[in-house]
N, CA, C and O atoms as a Maestro MAE file, in Angstrom:
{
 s_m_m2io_version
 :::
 2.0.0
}

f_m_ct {
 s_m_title
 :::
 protein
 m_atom[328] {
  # First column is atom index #
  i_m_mmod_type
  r_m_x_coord
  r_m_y_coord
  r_m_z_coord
  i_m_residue_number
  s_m_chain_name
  s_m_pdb_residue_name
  s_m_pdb_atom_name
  i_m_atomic_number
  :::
  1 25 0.839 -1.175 0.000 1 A "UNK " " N  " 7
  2 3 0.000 0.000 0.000 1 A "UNK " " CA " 6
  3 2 0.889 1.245 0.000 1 A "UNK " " C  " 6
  4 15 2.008 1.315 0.508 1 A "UNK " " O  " 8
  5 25 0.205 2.259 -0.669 2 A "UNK " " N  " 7
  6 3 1.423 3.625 -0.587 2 A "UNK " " CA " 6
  7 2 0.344 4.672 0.020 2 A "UNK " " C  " 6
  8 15 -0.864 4.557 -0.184 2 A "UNK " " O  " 8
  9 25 0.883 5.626 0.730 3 A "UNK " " N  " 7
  10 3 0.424 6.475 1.685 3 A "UNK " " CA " 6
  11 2 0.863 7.708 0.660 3 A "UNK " " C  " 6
  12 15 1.669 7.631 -0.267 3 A "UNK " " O  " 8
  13 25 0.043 8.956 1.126 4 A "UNK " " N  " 7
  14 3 0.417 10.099 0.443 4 A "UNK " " CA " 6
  15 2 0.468 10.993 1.678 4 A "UNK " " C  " 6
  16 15 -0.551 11.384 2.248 4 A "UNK " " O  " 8
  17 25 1.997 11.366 2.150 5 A "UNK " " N  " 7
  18 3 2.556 12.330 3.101 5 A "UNK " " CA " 6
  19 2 2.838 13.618 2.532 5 A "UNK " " C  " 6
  20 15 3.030 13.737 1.321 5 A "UNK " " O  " 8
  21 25 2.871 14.462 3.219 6 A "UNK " " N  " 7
  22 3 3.627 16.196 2.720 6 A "UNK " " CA " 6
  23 2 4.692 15.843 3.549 6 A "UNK " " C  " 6
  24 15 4.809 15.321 4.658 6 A "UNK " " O  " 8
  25 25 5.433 16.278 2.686 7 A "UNK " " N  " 7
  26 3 6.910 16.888 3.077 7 A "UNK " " CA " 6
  27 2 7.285 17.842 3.856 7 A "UNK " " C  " 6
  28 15 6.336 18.345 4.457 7 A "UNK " " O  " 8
  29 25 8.588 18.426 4.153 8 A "UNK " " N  " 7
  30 3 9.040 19.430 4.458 8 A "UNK " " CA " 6
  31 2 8.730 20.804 4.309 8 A "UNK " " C  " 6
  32 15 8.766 21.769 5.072 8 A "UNK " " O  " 8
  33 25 8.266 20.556 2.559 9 A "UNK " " N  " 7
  34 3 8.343 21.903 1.927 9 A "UNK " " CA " 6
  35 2 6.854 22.202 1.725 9 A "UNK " " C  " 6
  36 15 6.462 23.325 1.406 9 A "UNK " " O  " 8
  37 25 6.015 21.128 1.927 10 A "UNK " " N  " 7
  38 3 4.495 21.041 2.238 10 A "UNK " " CA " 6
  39 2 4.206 20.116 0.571 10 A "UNK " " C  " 6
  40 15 3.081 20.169 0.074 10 A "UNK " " O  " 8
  41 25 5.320 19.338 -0.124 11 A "UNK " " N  " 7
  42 3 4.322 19.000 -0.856 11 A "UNK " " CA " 6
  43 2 4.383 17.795 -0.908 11 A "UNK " " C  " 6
  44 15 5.332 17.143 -0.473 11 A "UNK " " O  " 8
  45 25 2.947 17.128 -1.682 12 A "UNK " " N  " 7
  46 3 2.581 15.403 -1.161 12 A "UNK " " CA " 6
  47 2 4.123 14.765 -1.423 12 A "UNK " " C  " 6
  48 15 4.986 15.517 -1.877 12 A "UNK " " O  " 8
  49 25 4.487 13.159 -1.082 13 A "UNK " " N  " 7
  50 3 4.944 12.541 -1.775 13 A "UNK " " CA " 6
  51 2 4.430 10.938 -1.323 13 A "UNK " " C  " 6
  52 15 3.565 10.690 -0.483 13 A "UNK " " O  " 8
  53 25 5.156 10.012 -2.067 14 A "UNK " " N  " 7
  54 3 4.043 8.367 -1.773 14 A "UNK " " CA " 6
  55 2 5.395 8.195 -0.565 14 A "UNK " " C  " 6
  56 15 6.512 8.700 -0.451 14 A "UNK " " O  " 8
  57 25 4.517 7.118 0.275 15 A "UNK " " N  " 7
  58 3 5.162 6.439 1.144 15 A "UNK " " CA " 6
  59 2 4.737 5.249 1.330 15 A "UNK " " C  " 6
  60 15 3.535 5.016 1.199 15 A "UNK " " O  " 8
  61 25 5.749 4.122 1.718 16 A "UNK " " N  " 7
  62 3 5.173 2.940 2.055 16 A "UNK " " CA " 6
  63 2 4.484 3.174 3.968 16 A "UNK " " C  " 6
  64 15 3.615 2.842 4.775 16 A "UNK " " O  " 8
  65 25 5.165 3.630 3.840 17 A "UNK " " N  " 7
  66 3 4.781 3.783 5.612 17 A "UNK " " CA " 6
  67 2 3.812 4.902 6.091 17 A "UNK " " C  " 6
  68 15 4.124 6.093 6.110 17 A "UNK " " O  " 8
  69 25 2.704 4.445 6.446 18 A "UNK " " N  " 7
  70 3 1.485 5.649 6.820 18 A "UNK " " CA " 6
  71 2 2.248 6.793 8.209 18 A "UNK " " C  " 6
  72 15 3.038 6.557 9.123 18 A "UNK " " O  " 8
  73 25 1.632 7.864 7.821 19 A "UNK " " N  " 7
  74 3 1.793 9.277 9.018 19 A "UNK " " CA " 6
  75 2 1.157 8.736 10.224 19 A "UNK " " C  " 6
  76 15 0.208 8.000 10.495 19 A "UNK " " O  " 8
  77 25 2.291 9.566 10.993 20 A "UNK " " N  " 7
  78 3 1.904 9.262 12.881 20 A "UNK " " CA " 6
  79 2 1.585 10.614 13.029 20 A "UNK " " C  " 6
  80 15 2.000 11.100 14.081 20 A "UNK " " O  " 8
  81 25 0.953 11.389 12.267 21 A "UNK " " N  " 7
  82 3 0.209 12.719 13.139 21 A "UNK " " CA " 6
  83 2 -0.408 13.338 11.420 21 A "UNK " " C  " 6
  84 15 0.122 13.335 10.309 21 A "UNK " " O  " 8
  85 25 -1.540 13.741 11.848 22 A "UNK " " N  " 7
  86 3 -2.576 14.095 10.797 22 A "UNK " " CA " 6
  87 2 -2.573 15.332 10.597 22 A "UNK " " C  " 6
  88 15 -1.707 15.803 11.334 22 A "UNK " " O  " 8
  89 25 -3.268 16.465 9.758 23 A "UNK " " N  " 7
  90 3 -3.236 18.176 9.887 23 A "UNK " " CA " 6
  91 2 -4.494 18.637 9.170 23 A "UNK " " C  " 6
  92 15 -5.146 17.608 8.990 23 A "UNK " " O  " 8
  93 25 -4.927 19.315 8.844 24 A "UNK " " N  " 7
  94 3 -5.961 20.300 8.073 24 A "UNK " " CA " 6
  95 2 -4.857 21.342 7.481 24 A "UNK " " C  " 6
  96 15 -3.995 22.029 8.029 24 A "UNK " " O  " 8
  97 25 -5.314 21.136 5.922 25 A "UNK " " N  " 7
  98 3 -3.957 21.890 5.117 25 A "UNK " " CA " 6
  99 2 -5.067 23.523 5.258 25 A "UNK " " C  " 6
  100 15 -4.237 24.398 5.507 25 A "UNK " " O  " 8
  101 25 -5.954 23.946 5.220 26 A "UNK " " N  " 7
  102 3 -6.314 25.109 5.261 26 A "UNK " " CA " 6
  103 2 -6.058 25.887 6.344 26 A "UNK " " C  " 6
  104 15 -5.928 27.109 6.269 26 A "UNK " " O  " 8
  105 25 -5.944 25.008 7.740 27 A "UNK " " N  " 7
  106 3 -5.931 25.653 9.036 27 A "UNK " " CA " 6
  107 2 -4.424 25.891 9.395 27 A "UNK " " C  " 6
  108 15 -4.056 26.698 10.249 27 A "UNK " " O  " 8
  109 25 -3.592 25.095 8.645 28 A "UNK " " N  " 7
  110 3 -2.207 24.575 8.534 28 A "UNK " " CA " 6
  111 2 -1.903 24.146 10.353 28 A "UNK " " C  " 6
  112 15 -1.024 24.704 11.011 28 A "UNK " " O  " 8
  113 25 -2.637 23.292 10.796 29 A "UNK " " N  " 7
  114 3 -2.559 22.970 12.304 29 A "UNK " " CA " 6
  115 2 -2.487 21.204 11.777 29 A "UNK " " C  " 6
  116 15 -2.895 20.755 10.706 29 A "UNK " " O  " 8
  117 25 -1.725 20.311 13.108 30 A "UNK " " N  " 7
  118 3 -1.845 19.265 13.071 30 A "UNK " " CA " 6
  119 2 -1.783 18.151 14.456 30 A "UNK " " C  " 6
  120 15 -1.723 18.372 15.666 30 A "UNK " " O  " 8
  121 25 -1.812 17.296 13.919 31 A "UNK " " N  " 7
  122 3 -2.108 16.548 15.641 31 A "UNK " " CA " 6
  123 2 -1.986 15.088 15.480 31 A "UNK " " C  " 6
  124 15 -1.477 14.414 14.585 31 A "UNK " " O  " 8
  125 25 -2.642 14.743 16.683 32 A "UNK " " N  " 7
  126 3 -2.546 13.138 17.220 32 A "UNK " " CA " 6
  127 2 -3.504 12.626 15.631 32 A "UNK " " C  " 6
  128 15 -4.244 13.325 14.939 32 A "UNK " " O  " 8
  129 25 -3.263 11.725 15.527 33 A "UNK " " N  " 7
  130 3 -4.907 10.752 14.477 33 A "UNK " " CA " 6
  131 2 -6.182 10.511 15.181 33 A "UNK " " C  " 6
  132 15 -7.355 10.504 14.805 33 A "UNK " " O  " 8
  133 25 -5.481 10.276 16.548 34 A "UNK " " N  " 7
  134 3 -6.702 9.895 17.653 34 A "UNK " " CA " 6
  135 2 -7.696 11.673 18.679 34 A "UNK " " C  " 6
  136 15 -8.435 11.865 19.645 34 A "UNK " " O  " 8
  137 25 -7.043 12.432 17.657 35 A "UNK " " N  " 7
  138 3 -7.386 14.070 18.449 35 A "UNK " " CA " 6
  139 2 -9.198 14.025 18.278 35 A "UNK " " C  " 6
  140 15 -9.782 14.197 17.209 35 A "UNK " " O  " 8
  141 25 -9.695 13.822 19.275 36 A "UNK " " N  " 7
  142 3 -10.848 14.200 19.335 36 A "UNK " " CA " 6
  143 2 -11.703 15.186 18.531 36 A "UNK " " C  " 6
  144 15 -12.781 14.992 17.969 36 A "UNK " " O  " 8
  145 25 -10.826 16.480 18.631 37 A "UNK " " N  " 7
  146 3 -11.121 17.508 17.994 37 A "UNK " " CA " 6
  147 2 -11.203 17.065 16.241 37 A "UNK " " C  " 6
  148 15 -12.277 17.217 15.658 37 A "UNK " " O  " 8
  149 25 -10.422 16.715 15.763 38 A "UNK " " N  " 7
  150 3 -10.140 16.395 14.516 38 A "UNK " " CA " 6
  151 2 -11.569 15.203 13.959 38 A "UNK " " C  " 6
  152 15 -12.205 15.195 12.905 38 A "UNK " " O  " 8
  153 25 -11.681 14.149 15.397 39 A "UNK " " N  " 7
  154 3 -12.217 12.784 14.803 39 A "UNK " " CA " 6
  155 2 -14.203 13.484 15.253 39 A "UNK " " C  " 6
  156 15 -15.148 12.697 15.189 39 A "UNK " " O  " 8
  157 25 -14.397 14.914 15.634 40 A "UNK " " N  " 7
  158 3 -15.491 15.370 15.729 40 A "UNK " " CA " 6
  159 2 -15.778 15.987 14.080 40 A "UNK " " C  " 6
  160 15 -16.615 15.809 13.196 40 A "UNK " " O  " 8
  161 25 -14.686 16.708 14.263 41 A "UNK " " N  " 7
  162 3 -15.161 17.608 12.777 41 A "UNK " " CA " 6
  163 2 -15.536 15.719 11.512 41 A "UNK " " C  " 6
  164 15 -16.719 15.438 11.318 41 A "UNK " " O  " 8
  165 25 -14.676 14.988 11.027 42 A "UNK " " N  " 7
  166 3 -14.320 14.172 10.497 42 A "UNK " " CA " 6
  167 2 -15.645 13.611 10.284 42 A "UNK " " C  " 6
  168 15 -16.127 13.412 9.169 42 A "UNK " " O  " 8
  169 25 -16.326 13.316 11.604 43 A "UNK " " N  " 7
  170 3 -17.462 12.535 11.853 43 A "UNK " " CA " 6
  171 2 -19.193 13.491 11.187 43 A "UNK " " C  " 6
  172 15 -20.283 12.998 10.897 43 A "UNK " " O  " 8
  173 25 -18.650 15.177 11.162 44 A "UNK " " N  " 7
  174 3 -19.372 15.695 10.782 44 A "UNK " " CA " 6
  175 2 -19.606 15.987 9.366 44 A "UNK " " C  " 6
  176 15 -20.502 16.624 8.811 44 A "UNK " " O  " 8
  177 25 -18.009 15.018 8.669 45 A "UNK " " N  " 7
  178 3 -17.924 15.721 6.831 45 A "UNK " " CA " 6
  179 2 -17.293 16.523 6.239 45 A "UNK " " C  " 6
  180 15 -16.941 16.393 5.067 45 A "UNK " " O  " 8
  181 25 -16.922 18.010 7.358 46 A "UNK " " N  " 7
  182 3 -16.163 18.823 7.104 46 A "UNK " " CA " 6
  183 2 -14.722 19.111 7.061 46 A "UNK " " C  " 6
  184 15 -14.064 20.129 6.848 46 A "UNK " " O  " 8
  185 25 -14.422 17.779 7.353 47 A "UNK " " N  " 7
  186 3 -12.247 18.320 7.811 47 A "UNK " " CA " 6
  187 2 -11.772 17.352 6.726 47 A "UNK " " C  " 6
  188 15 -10.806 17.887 6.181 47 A "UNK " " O  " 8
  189 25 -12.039 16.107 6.150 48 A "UNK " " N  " 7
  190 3 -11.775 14.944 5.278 48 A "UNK " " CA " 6
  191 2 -10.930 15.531 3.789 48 A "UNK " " C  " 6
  192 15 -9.829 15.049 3.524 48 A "UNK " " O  " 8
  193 25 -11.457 16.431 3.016 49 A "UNK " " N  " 7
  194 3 -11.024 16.669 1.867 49 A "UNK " " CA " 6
  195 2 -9.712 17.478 2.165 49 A "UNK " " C  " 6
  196 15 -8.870 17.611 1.277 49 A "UNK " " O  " 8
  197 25 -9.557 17.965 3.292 50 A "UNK " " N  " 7
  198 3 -8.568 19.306 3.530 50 A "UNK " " CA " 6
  199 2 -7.561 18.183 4.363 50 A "UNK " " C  " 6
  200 15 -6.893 18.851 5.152 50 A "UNK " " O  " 8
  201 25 -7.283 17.047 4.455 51 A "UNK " " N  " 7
  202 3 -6.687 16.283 5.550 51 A "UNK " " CA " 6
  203 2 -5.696 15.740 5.011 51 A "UNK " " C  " 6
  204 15 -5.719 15.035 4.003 51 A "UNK " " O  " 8
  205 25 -4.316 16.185 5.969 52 A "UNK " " N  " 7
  206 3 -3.137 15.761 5.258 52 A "UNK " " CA " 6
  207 2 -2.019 14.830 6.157 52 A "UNK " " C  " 6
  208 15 -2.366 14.631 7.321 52 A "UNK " " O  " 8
  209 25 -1.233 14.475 5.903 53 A "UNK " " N  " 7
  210 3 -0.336 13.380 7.006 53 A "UNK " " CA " 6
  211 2 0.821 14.017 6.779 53 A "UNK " " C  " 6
  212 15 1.327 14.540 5.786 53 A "UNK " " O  " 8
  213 25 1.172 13.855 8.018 54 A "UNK " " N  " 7
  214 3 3.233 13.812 8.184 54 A "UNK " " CA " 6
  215 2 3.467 12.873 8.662 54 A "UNK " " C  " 6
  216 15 2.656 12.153 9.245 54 A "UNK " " O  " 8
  217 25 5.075 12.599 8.466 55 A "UNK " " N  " 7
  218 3 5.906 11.269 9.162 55 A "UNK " " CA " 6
  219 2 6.231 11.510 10.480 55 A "UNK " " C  " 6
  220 15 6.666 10.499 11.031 55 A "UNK " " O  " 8
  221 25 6.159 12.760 11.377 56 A "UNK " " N  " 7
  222 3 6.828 13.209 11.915 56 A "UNK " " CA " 6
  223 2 6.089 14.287 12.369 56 A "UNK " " C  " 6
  224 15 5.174 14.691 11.651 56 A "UNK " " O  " 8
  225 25 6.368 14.963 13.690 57 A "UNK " " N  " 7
  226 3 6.408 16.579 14.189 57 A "UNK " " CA " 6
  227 2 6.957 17.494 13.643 57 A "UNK " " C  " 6
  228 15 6.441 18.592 13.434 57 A "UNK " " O  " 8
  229 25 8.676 16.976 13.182 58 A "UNK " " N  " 7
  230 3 9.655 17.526 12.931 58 A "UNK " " CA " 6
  231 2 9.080 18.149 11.073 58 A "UNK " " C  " 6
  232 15 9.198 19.244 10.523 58 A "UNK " " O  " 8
  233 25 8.640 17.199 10.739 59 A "UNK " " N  " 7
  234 3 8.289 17.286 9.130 59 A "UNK " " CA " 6
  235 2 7.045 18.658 9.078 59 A "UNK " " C  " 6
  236 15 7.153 19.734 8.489 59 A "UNK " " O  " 8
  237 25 6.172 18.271 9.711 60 A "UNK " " N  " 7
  238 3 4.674 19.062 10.465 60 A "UNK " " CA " 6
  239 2 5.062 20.590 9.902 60 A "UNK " " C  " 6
  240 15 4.580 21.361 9.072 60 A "UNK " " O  " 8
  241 25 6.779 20.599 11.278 61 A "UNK " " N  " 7
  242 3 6.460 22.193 11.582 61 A "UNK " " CA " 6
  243 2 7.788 22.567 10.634 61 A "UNK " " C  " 6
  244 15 8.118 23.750 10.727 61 A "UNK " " O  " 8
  245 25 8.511 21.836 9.836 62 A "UNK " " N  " 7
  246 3 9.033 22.312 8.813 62 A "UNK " " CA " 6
  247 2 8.413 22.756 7.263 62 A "UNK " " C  " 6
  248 15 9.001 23.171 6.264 62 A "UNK " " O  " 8
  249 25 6.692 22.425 7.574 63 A "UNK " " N  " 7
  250 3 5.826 22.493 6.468 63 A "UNK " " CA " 6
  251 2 4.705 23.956 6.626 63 A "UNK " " C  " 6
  252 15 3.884 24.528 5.909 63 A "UNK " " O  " 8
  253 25 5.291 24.115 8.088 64 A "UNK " " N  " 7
  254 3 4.336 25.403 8.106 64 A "UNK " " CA " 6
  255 2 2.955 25.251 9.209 64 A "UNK " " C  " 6
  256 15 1.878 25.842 9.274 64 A "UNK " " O  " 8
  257 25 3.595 24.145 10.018 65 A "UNK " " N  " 7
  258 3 1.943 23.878 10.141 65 A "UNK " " CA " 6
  259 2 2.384 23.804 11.906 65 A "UNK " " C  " 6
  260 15 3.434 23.420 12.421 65 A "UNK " " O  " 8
  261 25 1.010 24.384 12.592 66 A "UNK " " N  " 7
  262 3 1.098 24.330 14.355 66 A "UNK " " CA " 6
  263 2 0.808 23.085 15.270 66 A "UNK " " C  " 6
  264 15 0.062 22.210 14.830 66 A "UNK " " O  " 8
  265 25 1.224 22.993 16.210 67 A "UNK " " N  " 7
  266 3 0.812 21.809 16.779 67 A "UNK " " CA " 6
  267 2 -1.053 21.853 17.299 67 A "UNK " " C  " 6
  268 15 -1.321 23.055 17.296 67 A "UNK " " O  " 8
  269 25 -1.794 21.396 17.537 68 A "UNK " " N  " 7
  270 3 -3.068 21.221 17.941 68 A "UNK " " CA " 6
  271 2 -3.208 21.619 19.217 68 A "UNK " " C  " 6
  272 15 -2.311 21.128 19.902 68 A "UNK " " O  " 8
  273 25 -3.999 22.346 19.879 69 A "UNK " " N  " 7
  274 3 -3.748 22.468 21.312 69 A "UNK " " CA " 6
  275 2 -4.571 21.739 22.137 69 A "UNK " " C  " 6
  276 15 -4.385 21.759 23.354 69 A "UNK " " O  " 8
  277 25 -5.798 20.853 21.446 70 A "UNK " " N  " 7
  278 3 -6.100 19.758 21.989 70 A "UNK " " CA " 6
  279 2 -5.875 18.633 22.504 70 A "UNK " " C  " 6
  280 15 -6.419 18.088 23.465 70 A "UNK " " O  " 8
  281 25 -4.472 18.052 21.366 71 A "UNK " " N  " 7
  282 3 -4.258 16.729 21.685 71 A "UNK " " CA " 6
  283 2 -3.120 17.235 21.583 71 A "UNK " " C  " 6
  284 15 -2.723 16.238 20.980 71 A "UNK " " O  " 8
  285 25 -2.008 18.026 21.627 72 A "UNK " " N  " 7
  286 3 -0.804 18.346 21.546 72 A "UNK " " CA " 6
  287 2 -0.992 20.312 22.538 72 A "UNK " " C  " 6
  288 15 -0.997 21.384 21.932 72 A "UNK " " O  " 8
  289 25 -1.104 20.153 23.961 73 A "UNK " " N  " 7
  290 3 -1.594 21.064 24.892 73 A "UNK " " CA " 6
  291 2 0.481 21.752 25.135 73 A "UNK " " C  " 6
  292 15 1.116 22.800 25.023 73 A "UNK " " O  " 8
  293 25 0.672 20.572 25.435 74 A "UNK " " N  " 7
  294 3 2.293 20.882 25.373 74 A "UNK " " CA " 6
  295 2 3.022 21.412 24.386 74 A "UNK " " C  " 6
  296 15 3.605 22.494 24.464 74 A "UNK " " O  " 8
  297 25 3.015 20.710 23.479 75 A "UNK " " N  " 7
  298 3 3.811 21.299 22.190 75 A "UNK " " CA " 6
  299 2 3.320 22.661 21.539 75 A "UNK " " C  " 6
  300 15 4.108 23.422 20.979 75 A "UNK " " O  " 8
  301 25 1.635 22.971 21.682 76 A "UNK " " N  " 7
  302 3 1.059 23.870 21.389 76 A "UNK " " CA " 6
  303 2 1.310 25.326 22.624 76 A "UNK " " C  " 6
  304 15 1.115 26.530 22.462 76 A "UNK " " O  " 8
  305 25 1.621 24.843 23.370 77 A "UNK " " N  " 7
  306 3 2.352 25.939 24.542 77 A "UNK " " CA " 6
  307 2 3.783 26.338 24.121 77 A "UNK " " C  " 6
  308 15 4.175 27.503 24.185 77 A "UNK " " O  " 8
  309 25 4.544 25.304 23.686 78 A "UNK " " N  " 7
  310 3 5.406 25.799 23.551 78 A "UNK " " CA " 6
  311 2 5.875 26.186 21.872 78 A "UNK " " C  " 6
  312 15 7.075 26.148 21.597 78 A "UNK " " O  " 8
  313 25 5.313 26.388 21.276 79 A "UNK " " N  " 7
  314 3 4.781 26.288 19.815 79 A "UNK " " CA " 6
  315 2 4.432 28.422 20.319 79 A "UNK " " C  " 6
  316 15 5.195 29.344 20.031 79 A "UNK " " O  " 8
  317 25 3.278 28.517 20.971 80 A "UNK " " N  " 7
  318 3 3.496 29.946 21.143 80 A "UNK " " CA " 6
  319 2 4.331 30.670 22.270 80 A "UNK " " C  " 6
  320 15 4.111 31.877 22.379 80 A "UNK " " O  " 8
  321 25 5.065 30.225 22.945 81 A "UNK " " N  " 7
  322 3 6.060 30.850 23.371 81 A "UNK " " CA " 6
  323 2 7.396 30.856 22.459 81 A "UNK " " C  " 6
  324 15 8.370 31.329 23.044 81 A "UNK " " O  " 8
  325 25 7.669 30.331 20.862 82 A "UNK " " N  " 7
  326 3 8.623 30.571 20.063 82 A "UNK " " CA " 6
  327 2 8.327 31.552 19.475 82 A "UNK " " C  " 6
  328 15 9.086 32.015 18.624 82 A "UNK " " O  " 8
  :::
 }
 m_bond[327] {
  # First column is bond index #
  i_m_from
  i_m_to
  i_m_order
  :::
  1 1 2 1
  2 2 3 1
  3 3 4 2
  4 3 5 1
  5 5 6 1
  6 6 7 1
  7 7 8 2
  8 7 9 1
  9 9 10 1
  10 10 11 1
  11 11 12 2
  12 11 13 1
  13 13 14 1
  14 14 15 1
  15 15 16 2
  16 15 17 1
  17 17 18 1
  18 18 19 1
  19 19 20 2
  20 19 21 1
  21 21 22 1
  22 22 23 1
  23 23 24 2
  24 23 25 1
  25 25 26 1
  26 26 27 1
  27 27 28 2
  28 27 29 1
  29 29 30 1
  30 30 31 1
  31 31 32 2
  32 31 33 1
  33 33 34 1
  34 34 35 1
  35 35 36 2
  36 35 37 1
  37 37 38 1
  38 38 39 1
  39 39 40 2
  40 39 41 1
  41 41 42 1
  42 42 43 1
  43 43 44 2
  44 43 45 1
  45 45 46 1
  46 46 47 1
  47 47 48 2
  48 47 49 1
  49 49 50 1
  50 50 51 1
  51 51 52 2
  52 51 53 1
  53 53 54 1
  54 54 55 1
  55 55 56 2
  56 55 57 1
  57 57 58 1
  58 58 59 1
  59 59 60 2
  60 59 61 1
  61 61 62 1
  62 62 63 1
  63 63 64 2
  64 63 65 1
  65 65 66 1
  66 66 67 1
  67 67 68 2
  68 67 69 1
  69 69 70 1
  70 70 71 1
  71 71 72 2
  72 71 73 1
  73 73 74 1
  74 74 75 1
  75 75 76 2
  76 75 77 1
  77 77 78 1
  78 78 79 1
  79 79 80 2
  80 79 81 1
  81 81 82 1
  82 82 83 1
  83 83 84 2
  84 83 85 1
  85 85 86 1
  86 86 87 1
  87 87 88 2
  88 87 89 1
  89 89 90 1
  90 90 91 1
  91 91 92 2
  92 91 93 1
  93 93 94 1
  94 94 95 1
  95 95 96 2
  96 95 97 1
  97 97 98 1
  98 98 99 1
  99 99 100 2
  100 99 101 1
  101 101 102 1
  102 102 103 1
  103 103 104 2
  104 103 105 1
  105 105 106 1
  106 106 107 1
  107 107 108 2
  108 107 109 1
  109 109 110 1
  110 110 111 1
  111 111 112 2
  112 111 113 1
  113 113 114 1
  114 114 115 1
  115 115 116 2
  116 115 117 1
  117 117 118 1
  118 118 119 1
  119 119 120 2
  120 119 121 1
  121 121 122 1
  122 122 123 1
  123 123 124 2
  124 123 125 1
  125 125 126 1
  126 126 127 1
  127 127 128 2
  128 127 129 1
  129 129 130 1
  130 130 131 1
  131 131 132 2
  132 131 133 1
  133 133 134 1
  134 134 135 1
  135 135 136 2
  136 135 137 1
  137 137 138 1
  138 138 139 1
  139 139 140 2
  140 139 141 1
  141 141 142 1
  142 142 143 1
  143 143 144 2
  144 143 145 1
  145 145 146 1
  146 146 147 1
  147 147 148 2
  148 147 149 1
  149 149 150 1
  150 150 151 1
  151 151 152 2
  152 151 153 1
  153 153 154 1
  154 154 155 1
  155 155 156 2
  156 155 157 1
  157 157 158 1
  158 158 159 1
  159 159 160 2
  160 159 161 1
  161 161 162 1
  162 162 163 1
  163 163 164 2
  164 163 165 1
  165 165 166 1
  166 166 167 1
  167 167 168 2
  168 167 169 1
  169 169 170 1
  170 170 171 1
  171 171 172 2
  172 171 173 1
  173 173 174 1
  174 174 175 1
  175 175 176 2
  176 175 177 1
  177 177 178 1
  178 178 179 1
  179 179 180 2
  180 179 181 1
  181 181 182 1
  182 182 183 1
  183 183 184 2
  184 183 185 1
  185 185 186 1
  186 186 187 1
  187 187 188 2
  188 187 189 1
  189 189 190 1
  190 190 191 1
  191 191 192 2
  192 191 193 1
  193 193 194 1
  194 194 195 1
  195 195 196 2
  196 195 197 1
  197 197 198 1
  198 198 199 1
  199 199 200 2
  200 199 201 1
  201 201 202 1
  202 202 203 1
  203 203 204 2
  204 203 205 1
  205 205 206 1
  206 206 207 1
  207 207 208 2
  208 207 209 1
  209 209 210 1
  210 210 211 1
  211 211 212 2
  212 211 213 1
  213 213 214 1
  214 214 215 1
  215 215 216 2
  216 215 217 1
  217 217 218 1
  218 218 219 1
  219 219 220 2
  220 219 221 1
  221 221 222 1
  222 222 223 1
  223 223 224 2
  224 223 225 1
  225 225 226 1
  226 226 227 1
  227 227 228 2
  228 227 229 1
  229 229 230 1
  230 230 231 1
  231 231 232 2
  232 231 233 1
  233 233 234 1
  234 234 235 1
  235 235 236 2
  236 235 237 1
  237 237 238 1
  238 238 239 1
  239 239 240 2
  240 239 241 1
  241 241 242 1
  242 242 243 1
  243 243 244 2
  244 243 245 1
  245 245 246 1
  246 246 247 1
  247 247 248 2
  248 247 249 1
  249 249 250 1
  250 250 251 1
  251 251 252 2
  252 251 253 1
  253 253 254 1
  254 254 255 1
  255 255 256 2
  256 255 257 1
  257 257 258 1
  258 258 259 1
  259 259 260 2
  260 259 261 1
  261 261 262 1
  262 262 263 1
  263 263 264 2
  264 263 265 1
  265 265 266 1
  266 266 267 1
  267 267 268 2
  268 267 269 1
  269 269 270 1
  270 270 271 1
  271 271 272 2
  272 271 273 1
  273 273 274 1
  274 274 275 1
  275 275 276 2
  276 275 277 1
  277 277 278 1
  278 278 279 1
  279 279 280 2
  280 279 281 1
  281 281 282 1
  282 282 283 1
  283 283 284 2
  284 283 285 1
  285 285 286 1
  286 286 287 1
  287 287 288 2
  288 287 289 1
  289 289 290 1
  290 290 291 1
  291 291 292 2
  292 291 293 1
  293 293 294 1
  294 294 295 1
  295 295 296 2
  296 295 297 1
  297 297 298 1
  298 298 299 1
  299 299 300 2
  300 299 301 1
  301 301 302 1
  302 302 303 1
  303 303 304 2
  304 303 305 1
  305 305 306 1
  306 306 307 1
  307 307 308 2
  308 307 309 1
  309 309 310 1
  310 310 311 1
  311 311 312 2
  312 311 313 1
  313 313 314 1
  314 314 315 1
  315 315 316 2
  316 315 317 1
  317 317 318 1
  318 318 319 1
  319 319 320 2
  320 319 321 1
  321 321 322 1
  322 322 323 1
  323 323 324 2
  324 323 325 1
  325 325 326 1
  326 326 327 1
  327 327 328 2
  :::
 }
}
C-alpha cells in the first residue's frame, strides 16, 4: 500500500509507511490521528477533503503547520512561546 505524506516543503509525496500525526492543510494545524477535535469535525464531513499526514512533528512544523492544542496542549504551549 502507498500512503500520500507532505513533506518538508508542504508537498505530497508516496510512502510505504502511513503518518503518525494528521493536519488540516487550510488551518495549517496538526495533531494526534486519535485528536478528538479532529475525529469530531471528520465525523461531521467537514475536515476529510482538507486532511493531510506527516511522518513526523519535525516534518509538520518544517511544512508550516502548528501543533493542535487539543491533543498536543504541550507542544502547542510551547509552539506559542517561540
Amino acid at each position: 500500500m502507498t500512503y500520500r505524506l507532505l513533506g518538508p516543503d508542504g508537498k505530497p509525496y508516496p510512502s510505504t509507511v502511513p503518518g503518525t500525526l494528521g493536519g488540516h492543510r487550510r488551518l495549517r494545524v496538526y495533531g494526534r490521528l486519535d485528536c478528538p477535535n479532529a475525529l469530531r469535525w471528520l465525523a461531521r464531513g467537514h475536515y476529510a477533503r482538507h486532511r493531510v499526514f506527516f511522518a513526523d512533528e519535525v516534518t509538520a512544523r518544517l511544512a508550516g503547520f502548528r501543533p493542535c492544542a487539543v491533543c498536543l496542549p504541550e507542544e502547542y504551549r510551547a509552539w506559542l512561546g517561540s
